[in-house]
C-alpha positions in Angstrom: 0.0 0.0 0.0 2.8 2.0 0.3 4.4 1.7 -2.8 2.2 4.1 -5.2 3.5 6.7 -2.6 7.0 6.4 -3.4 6.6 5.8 -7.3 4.1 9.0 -7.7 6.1 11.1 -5.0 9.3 10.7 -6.5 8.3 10.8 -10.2 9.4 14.3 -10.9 13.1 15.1 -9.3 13.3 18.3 -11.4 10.1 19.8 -9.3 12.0 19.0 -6.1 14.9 20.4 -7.1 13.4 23.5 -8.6 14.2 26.8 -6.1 16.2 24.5 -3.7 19.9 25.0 -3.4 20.4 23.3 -0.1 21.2 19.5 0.3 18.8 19.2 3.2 15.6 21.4 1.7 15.9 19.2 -1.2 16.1 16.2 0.9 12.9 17.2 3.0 11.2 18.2 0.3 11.6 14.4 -1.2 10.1 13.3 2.1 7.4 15.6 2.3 6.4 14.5 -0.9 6.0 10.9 -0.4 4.7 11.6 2.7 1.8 13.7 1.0 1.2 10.6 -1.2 0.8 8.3 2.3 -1.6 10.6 3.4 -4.3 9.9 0.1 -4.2 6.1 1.2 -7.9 4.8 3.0 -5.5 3.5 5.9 -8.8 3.4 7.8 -10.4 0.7 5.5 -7.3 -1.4 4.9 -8.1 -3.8 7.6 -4.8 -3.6 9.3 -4.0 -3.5 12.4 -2.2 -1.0 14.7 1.3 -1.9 15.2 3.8 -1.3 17.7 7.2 0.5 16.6 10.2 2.9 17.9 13.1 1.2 19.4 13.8 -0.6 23.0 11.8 1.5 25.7 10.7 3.9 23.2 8.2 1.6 21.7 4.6 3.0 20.8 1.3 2.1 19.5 0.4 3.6 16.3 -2.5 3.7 14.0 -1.5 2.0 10.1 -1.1 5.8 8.8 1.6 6.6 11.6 3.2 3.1 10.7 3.4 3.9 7.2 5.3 7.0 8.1 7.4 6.0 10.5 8.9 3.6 7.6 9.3 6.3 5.3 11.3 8.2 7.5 13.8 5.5 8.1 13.8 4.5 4.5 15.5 8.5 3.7 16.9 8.2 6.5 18.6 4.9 6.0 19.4 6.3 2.1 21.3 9.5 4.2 24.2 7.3 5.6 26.2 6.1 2.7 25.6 8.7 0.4 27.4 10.5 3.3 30.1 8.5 3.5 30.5 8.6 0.1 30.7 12.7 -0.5 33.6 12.5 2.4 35.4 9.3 0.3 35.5 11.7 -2.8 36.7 14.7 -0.6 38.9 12.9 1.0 40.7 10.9 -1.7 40.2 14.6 -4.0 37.7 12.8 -7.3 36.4 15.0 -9.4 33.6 12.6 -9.8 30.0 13.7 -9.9 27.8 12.2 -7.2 24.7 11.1 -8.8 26.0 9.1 -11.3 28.5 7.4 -8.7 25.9 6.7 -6.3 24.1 5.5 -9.2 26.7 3.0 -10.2 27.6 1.8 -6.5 23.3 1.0 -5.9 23.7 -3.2 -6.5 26.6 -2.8 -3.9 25.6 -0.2 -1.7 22.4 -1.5 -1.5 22.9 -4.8 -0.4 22.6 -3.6 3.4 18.8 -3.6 3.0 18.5 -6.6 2.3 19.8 -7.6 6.1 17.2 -8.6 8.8 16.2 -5.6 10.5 17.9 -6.2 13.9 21.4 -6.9 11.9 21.0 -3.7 9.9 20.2 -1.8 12.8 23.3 -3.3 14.7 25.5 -2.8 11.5 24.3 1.0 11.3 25.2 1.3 14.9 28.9 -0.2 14.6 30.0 2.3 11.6 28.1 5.5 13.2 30.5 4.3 16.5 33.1 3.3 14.1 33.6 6.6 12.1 33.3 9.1 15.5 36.3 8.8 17.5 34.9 9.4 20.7 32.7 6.2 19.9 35.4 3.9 19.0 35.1 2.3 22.5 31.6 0.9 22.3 32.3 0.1 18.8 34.5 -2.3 20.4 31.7 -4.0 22.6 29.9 -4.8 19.6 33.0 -6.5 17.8 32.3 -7.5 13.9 32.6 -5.9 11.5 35.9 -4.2 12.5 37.1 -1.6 10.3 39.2 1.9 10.5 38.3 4.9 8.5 35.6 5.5 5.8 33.4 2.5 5.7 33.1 2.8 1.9 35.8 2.4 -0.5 36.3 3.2 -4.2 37.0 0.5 -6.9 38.2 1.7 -10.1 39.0 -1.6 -11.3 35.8 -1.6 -13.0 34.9 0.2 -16.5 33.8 3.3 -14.4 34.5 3.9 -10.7 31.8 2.3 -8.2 32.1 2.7 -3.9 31.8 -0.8 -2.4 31.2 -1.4 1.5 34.8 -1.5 3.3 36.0 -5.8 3.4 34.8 -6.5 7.1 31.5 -5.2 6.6 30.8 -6.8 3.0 31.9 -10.0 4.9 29.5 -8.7 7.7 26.8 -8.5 5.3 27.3 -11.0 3.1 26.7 -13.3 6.4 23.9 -12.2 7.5 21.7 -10.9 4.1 18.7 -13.3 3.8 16.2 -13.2 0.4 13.3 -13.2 2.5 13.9 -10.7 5.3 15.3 -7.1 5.0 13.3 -4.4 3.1 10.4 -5.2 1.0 10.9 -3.0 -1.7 13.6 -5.5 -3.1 9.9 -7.2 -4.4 8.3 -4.3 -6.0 8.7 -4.1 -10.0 8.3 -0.6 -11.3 8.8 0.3 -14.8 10.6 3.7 -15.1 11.4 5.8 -18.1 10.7 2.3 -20.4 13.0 0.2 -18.3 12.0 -2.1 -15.3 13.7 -2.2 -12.0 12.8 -3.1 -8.3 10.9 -0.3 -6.1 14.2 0.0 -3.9 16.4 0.8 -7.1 13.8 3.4 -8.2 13.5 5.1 -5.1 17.8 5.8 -4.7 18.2 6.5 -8.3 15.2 9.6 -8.0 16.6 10.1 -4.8 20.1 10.5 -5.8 18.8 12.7 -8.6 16.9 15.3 -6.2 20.1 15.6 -3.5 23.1 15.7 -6.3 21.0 17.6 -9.3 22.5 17.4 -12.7 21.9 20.0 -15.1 19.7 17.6 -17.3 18.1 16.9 -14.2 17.6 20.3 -13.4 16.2 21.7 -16.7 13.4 23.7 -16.6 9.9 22.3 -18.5 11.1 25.0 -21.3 14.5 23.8 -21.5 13.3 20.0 -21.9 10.5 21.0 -24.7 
């Protein structure tokens, strides 16, 4: 039920880009849009049930409209962390490579940490966040695998064009745990974008990646493209 959300509220990155020079306004503006699609859905008649979400002793009760946005927040939000990694990789190493098409390229590998259970994605997130903030590096330790140092993405330009690829350790770390049947459901959803077909998950971080690192073609005004 949540699906048509995504599709219709990400179909036009050029109107969420449009007047919106900052990273985060864009990136809001991507959320309040599917988020404005989740609110046309007849939750009320759908015949499910409340559920209970929010983590350890924050759990609440929430109607199936408050579910579905709860979800939508943490699928941005779970988008945010290695597209952030991967703007300091660049910086760091000194690419000139654009964003959007990198991020584009890296999705199959990138991606692959949705397809974790949700208590081993959770964990994972927790370990680089600790990993990556010095201060942290101690309680990363508690948690042990995957143990890494530095950016938790690297670059491989073996390949025709460059691609980012989770650091060793936690490609191992994922590679253990990822399970067909658990992890993010959007893995399941066909869409058929711009005469090509592609699961809902790729759709949703190639629009997205198009509305946070705009390219000129993406950017074009309705005059420019007629």
């Amino acid at each position: 039920m949540m699906a048509p959300a995504f599709i219709e509220g990400m179909a036009d990155p050029a109107a969420l880009i449009e007047n919106r020079d900052d990273f985060w306004m864009r990136y809001a503006a991507a959320q309040q849009a599917v988020k404005a699609e989740l609110e046309q859905v007849d939750w009320e008649s759908s015949g499910l049930a409340g559920r209970y979400f929010g983590d350890g002793s924050q759990l609440s009760e929430g109607t199936p409209r408050e579910f579905a946005n709860y979800l939508a927040t943490f699928a941005f939000d779970d988008s945010i962390l290695p597209m952030r990694y991967a703007e300091e990789l660049v910086e760091e190493q000194g690419l000139e490579l654009p964003m959007g098409p990198l991020l584009r390229a890296s999705r199959n590998n990138l991606l692959m940490i949705s397809r974790l259970p949700d208590e081993n994605k959770g964990r994972l997130f927790a370990v680089i966040k600790h990993r990556t903030n010095p201060l942290m590096r101690d309680v990363a330790d508690v948690f042990g695998r995957p143990e890494f140092t530095g950016n938790p993405l690297v670059l491989d330009d073996s390949t025709s064009e460059p691609v980012l690829d989770w650091q060793p350790a936690i490609r191992e770390y994922i590679e253990d745990w990822v399970h067909p049947m658990r992890g993010c459901p959007a893995h399941k959803i066909p869409v058929r974008y711009d005469g090509k077909n592609m699961s809902l998950i790729n759709y949703f971080w190639d629009r997205l990646t198009e509305v946070l690192y705009p390219e000129p073609r993406v950017a074009a005004t309705e005059a420019d493209r007629t």
